[in-house]
C-alpha positions as a LaTeX table, in Angstrom:
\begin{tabular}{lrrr}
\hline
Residue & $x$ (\AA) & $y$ (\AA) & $z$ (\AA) \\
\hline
Unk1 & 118.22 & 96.18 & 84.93 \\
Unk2 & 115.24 & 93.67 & 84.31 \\
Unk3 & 116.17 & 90.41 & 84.99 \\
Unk4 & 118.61 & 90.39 & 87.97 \\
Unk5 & 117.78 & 89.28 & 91.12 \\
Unk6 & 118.26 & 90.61 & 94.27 \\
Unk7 & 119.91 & 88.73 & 96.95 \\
Unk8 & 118.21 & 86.66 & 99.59 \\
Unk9 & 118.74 & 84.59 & 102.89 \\
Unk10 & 116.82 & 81.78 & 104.15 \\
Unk11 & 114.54 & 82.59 & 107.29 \\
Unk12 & 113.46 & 80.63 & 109.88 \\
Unk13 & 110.96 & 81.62 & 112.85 \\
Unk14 & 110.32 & 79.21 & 115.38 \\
Unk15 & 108.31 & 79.62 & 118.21 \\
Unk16 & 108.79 & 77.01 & 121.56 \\
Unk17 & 105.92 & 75.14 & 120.50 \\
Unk18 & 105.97 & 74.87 & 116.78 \\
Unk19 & 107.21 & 76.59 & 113.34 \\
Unk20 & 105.80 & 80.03 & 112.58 \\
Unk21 & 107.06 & 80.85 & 109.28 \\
Unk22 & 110.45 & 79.74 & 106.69 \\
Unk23 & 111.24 & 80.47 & 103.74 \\
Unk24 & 113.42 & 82.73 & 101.49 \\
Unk25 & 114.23 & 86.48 & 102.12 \\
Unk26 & 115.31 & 89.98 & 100.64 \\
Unk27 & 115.36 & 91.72 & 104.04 \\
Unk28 & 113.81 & 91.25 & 107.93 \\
Unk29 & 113.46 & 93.67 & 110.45 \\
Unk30 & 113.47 & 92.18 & 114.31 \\
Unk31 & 112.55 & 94.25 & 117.83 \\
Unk32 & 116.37 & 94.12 & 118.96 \\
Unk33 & 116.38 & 95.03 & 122.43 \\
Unk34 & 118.34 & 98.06 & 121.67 \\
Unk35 & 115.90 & 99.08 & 119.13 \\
Unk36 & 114.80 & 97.91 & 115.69 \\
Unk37 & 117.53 & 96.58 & 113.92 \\
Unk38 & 117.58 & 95.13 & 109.89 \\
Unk39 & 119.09 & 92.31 & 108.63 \\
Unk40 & 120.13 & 91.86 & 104.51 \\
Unk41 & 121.48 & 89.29 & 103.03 \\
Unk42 & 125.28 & 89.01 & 103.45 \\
Unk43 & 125.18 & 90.74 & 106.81 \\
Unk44 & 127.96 & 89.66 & 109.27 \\
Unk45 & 127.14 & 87.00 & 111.68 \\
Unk46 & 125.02 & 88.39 & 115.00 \\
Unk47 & 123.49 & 86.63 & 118.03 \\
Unk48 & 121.50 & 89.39 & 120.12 \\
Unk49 & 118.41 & 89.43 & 121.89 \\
Unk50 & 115.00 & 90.31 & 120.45 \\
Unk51 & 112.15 & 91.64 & 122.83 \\
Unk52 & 108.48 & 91.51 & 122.48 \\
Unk53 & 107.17 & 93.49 & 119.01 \\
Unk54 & 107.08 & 92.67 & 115.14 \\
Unk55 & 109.14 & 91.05 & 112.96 \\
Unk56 & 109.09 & 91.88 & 109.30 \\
Unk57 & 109.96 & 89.52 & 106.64 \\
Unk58 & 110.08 & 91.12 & 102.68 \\
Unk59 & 110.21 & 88.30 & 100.70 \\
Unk60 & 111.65 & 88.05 & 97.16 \\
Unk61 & 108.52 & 88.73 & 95.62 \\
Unk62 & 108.26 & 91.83 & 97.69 \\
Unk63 & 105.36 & 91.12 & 100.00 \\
Unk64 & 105.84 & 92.39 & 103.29 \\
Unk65 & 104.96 & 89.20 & 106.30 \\
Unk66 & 104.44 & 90.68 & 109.47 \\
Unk67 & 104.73 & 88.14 & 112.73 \\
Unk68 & 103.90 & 88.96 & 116.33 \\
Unk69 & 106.38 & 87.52 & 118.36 \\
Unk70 & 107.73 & 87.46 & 122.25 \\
Unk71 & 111.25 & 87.77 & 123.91 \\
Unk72 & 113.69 & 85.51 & 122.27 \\
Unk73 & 116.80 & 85.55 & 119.94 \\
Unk74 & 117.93 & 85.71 & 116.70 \\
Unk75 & 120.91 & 84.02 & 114.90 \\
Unk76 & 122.51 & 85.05 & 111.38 \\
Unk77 & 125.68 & 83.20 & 109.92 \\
Unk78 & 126.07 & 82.15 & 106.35 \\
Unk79 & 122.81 & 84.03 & 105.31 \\
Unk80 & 121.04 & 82.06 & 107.19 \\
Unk81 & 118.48 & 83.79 & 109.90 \\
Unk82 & 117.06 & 82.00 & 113.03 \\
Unk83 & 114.82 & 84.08 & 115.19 \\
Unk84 & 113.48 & 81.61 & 118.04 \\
Unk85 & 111.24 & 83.41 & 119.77 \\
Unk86 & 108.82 & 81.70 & 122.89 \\
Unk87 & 105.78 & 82.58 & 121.13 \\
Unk88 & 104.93 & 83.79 & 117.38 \\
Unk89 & 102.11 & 84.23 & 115.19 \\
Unk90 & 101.41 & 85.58 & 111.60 \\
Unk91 & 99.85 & 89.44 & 111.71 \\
Unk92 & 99.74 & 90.33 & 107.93 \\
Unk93 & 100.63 & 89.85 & 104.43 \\
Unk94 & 100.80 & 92.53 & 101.86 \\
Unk95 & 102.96 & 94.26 & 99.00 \\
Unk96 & 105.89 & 96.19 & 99.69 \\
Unk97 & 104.88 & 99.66 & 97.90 \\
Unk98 & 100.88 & 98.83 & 98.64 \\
Unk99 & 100.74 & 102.74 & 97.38 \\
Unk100 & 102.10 & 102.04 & 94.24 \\
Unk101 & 100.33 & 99.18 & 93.47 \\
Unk102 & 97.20 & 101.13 & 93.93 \\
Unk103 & 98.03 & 104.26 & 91.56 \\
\hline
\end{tabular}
């Protein structure tokens, strides 16, 4: 169905010292302490622990934003997603399906 959009949630990463990245969101994948864990739009609300790894941000356009981050938390109420972290930085930027793109 061209034409209908798929839902989103605003994003915010903040590290201790400064903004890493905000914007709008289709989906965002955090290093949960327990293990990876996703987060869509319309998820229930969740406070948890994040450890050291990669989040991953698709954003509506379907580019995939990778940021390095360390030990912190993440917050998600009213499709809204916090992840304060103590330190983050932008890794990459590239389509979702980079495969498909190049066929």
């Amino acid at each position: 169905m061209a034409g209908v959009e798929k839902p989103t949630m605003a994003v915010n990463i903040v590290a201790a010292d400064r903004p890493v990245w905000s914007g709008k969101a289709r989906s965002v994948t955090i290093p949960a302490s327990e293990g990876g864990m996703g987060i869509l739009p319309n998820h229930e609300p969740v406070l948890t622990v994040i450890k050291s790894g990669t989040v991953t941000v698709v954003d509506p356009e379907g580019t995939r934003q990778s940021f390095k981050v360390d030990n912190g938390f993440i917050a998600f109420d009213s499709n809204k997603l916090t992840v304060a972290v103590d330190r983050g930085s932008v890794v990459a930027a590239e389509p979702e399906d980079s495969d498909a793109l190049a066929s």
